[in-house]
LUMSEBA-101537 format. One record per residue: residue in one letter; x, y, z of N, C-alpha, C, O, CB in turn. Coordinates in steps of 0.1 Angstrom, whole numbers, plus 5000, padded with zeros to 4 digits. Glycine has a CB too. Example, Ala and Ser with C-alpha at 12.3 -4.5 7.8 and 13.67 -1.06 7.14 Angstrom:
LUMSEBA-101537
<r 'a',<5132,4943,5078>,<5123,4955,5078>,<5132,4967,5078>,<5142,4967,5085>,<5113,4955,5090>>
<r 's',<5128,4978,5071>,<5137,4989,5071>,<5129,5000,5079>,<5134,5011,5080>,<5141,4994,5057>>
end
This chain:
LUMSEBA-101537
<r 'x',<5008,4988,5000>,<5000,5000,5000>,<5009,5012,5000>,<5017,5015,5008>,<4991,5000,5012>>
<r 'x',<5005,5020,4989>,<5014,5034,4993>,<5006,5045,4998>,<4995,5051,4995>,<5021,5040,4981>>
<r 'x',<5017,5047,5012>,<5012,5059,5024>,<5014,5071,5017>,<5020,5079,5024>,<5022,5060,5040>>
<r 'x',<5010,5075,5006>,<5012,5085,5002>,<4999,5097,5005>,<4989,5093,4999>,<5016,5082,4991>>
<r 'x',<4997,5106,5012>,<4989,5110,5018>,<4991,5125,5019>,<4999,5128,5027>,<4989,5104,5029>>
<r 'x',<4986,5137,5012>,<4987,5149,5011>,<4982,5158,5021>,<4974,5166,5016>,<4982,5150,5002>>
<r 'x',<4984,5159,5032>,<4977,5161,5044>,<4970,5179,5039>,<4960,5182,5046>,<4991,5160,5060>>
<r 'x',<4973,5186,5034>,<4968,5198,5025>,<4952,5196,5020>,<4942,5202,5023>,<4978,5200,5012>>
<r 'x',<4955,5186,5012>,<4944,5179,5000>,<4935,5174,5007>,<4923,5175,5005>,<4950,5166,4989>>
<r 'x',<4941,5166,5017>,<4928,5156,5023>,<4927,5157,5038>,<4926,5148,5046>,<4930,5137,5019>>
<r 'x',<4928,5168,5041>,<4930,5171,5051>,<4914,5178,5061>,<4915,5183,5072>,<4943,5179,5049>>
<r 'x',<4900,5175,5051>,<4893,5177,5052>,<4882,5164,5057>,<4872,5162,5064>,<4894,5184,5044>>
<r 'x',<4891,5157,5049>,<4882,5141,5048>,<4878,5139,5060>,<4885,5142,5070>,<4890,5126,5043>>
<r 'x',<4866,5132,5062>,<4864,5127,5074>,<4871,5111,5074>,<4870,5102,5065>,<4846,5127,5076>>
<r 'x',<4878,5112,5086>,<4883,5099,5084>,<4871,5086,5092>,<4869,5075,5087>,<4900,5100,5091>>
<r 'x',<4865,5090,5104>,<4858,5085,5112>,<4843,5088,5113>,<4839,5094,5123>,<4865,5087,5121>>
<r 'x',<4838,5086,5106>,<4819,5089,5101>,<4815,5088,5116>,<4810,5098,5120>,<4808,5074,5089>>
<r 'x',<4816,5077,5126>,<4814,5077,5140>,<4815,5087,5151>,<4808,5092,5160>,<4821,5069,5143>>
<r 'x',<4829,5088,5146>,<4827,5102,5157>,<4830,5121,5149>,<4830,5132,5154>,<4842,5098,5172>>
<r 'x',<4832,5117,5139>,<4829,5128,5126>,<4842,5134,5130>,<4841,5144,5137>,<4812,5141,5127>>
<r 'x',<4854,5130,5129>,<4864,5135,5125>,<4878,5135,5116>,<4886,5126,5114>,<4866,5134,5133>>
<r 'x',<4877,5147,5110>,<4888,5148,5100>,<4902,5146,5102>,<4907,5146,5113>,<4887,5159,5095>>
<r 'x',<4908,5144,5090>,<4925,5138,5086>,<4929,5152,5098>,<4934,5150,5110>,<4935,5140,5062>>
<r 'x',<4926,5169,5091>,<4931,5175,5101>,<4929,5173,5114>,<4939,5175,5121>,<4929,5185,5100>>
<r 'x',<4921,5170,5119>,<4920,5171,5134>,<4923,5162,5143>,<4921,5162,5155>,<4909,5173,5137>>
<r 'x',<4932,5149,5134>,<4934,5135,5140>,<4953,5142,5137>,<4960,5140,5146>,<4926,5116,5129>>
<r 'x',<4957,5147,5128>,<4972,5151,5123>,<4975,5165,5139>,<4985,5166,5145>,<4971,5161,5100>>
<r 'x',<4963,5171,5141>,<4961,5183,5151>,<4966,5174,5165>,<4976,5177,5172>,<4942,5188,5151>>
<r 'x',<4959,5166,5165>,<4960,5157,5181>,<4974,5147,5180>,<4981,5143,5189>,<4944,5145,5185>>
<r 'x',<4975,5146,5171>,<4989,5137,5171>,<5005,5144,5171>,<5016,5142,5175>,<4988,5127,5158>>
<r 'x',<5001,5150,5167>,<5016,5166,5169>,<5012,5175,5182>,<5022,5178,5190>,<5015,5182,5152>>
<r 'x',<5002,5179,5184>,<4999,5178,5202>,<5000,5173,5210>,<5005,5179,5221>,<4990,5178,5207>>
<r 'x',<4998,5157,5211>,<5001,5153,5225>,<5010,5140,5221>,<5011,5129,5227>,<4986,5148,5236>>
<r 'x',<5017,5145,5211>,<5030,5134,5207>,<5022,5116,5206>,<5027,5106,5213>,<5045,5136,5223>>
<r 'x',<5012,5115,5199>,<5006,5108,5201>,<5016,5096,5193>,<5025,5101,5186>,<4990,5112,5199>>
<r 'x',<5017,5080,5192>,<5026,5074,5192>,<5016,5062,5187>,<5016,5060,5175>,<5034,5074,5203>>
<r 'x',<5010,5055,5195>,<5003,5045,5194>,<4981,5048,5188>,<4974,5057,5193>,<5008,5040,5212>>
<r 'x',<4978,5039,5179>,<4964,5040,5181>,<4955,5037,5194>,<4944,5042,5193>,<4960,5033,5171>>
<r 'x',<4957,5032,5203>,<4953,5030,5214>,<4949,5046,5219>,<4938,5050,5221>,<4964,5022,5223>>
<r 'x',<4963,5057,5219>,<4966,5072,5227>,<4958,5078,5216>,<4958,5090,5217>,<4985,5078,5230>>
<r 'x',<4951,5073,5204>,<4945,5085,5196>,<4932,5081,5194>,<4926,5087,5186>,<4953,5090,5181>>
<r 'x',<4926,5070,5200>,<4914,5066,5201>,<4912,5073,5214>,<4902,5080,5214>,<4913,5050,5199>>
<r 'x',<4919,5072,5225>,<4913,5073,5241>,<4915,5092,5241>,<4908,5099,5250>,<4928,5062,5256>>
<r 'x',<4925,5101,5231>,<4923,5113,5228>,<4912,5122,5219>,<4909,5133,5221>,<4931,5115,5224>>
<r 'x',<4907,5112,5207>,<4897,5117,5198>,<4885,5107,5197>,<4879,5109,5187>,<4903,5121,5183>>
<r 'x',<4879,5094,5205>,<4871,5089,5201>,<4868,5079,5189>,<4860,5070,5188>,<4867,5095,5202>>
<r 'x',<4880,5085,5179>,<4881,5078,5167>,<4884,5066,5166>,<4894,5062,5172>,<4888,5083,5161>>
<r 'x',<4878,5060,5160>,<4876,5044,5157>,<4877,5037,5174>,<4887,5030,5178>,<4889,5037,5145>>
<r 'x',<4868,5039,5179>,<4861,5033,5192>,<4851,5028,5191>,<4847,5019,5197>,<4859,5041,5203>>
<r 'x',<4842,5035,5179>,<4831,5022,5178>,<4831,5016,5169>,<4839,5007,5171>,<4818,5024,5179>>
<r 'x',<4824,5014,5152>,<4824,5003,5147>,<4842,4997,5143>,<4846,4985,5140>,<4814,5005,5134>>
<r 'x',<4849,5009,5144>,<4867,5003,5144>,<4868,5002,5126>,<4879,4999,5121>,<4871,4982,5154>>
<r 'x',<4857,5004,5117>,<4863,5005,5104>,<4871,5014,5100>,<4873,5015,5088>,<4854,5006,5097>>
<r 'x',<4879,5022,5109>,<4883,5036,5105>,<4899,5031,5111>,<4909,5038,5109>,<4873,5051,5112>>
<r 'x',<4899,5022,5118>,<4913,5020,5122>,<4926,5016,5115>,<4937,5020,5116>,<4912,5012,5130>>
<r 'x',<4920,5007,5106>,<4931,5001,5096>,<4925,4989,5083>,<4917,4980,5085>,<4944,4992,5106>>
<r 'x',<4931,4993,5073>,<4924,4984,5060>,<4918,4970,5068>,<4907,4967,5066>,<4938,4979,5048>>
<r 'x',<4925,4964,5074>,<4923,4948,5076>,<4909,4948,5085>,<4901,4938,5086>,<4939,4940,5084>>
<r 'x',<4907,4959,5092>,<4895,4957,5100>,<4877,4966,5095>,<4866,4967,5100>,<4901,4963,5115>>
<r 'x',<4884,4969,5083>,<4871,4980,5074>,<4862,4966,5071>,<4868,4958,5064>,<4877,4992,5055>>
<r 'x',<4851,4963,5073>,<4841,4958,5073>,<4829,4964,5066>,<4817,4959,5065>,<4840,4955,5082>>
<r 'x',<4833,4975,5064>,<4820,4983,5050>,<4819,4978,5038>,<4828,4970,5035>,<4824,4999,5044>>
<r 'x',<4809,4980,5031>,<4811,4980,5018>,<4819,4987,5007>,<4825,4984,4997>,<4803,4981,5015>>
<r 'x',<4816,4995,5013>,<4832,5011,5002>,<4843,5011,5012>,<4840,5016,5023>,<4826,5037,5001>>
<r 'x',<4852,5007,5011>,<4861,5006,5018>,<4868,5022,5016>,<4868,5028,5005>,<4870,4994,5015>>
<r 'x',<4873,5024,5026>,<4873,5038,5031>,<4886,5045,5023>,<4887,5057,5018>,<4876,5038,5048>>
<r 'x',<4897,5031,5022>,<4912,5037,5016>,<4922,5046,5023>,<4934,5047,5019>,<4910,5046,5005>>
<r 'x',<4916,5050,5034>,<4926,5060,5039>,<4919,5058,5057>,<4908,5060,5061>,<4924,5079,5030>>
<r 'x',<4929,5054,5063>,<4923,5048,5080>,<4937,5059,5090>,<4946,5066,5086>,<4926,5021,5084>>
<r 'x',<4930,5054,5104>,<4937,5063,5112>,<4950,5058,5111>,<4960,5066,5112>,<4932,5063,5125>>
<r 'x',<4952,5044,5110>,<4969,5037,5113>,<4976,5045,5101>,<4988,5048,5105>,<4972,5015,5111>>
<r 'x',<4975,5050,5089>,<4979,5054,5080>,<4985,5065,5084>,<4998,5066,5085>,<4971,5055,5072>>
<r 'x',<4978,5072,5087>,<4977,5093,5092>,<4988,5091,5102>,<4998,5098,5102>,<4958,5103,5102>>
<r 'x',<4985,5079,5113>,<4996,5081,5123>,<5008,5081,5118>,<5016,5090,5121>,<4997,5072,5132>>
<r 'x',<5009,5071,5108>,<5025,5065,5104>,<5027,5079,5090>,<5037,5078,5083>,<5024,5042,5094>>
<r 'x',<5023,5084,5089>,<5026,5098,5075>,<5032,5109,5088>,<5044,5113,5090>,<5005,5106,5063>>
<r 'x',<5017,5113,5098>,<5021,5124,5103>,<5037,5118,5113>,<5045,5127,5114>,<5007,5131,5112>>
<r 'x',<5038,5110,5116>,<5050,5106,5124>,<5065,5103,5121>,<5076,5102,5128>,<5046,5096,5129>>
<r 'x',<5063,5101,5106>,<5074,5103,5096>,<5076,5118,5090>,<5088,5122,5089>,<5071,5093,5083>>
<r 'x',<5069,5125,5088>,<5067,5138,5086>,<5071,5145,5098>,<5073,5157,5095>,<5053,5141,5083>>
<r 'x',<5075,5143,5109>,<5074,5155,5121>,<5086,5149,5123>,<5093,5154,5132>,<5062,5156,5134>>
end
């Protein structure tokens, strides 16, 4: 899979329909509280705590698969900073 990820461009997307939060605001909390692990950015933004399709390809259980999950954003914004 390529992490290629324009945080500018898609930085609007909702990554998490559940708890209605965008690429920015998950890239916002992870350069804030040095976030590291998905565990520290679920228990900070809610995101993917409930149905978890938003966490990583292997666990999207939708029908449109989403293409772009939180494990992604972590590993871009954390190489990036």
């Amino acid at each position: 899979m390529n992490l290629k990820l324009n945080l500018e461009t898609d930085a609007n997307k909702e990554i998490c329909t559940c708890a209605h939060i965008s690429v920015k605001e998950i890239e916002a909390v992870i350069l804030k509280h040095s976030v590291t692990t998905l565990g520290e950015l679920q228990d900070l933004t809610g995101a993917g705590a409930h149905c978890r399709n938003c966490l990583f390809r292997e666990l999207d259980s939708s029908l449109i698969p989403k293409g772009l999950y939180l494990n992604d954003v972590l590993k871009i914004v954390k190489q990036s900073h």
